[in-house]
PLY file of the C-alpha trace (Angstrom):
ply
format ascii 1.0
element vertex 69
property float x
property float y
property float z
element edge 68
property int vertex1
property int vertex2
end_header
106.00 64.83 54.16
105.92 61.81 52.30
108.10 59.01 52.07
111.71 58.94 53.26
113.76 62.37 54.88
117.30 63.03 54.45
118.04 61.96 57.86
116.91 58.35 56.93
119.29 58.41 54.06
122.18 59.78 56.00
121.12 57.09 58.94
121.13 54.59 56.28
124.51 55.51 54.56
126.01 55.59 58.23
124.55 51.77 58.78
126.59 50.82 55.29
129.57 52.89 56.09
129.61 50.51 59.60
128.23 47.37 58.65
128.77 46.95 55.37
126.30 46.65 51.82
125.52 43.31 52.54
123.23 43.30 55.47
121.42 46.74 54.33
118.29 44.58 53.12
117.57 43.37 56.34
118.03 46.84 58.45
115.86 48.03 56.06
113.83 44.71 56.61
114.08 45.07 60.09
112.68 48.72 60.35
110.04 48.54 58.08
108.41 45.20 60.14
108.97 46.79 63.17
107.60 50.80 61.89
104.48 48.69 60.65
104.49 47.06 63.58
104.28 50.42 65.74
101.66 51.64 62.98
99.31 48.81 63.32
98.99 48.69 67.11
98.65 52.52 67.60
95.88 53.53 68.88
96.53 57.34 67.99
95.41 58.17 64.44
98.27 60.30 63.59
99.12 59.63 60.42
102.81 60.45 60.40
105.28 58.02 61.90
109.30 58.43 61.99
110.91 56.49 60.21
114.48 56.54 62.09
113.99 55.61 65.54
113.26 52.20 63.54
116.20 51.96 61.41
118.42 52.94 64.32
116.91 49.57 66.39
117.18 47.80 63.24
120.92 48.67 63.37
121.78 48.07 66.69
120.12 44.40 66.06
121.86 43.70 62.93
124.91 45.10 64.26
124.63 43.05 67.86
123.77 39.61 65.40
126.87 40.26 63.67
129.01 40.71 66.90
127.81 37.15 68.02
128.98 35.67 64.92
0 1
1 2
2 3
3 4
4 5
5 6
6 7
7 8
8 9
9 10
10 11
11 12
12 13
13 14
14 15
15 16
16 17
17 18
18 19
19 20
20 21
21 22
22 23
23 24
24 25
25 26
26 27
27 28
28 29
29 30
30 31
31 32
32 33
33 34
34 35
35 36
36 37
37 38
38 39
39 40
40 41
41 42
42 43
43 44
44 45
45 46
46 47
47 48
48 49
49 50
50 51
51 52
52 53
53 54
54 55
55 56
56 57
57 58
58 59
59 60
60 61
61 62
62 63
63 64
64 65
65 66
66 67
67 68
């Protein structure tokens, strides 16, 4: 499967739905640094990664910066 699933979407609509539109860019910011991240220093050589356990860190960071504010 390539690119993103529907649960990303509906992970992704349920981030706007709580947060708002406005920080969407860096969730998606967020989990793509820190999916990359996981990528680069795997040692495995599977080739596919999920995709949601990042956004759903992403989101609980985004959402934990906002709380401080």
């Amino acid at each position: 499967m390539e690119g993103l699933g529907g649960g990303d979407a509906k992970l992704l609509a349920a981030a706007g739905a709580w947060l708002g539109w406005q920080p969407l860019p860096f969730v998606v910011l967020i989990a793509s640094a820190g999916t990359l991240a996981v990528v680069l220093l795997s040692r495995s050589k599977r080739r596919d990664i999920a995709f949601g356990p990042g956004l759903a860190l992403a989101f609980a960071l985004v959402w934990l910066a906002f709380l401080s504010t």
